[in-house]
C-alpha positions in Angstrom: 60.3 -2.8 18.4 62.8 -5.5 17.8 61.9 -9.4 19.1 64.1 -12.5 18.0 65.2 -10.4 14.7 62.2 -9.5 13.5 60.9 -6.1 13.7 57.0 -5.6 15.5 54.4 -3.1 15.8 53.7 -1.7 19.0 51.0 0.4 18.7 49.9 0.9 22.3 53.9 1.4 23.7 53.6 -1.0 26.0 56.2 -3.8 24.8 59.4 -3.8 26.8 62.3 -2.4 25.3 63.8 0.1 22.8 61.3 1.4 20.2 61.7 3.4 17.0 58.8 5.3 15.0 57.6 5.2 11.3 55.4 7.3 9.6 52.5 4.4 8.8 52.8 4.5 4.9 54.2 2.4 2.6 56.6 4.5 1.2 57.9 5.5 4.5 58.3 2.4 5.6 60.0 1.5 2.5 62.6 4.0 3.0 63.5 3.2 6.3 64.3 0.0 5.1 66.4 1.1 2.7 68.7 2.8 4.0 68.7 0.2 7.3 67.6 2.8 9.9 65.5 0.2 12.3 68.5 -1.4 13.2 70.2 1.6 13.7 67.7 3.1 15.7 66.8 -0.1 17.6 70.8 -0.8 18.0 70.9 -4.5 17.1 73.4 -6.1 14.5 72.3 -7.3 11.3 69.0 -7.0 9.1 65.5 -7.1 11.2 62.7 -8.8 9.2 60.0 -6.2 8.7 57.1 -8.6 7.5 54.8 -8.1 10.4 55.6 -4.0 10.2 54.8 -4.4 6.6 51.5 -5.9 7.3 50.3 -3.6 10.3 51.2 -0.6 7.8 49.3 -2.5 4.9 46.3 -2.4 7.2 46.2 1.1 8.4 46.2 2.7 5.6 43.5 3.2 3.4 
């Protein structure tokens, strides 16, 4: 989920809005950053900052 250019977890669905899913692993994550497909899938312009994603992932996994 995209909000003010930064890209958010939303792990109940319930935020408003366009959504896109990531497998919740580091390396998957990384990957999707790479080749830019949040902002693809979430159809905004420009780079999303994927700190807080990074963090929520960092948590869930083991």
């Amino acid at each position: 989920m995209a909000v003010e250019g930064e890209c958010v977890p939303d792990h109940r669905g319930t935020l408003p809005g366009r959504g896109a899913y990531v497998h919740p692993a580091l390396v998957c994550l990384d990957l999707a950053v790479r080749r830019r497909a949040f902002p693809r899938a979430l159809r905004v312009q420009g780079a999303l900052d994927v700190v807080a994603l990074r963090r929520y992932v960092e948590q869930e996994t083991p």
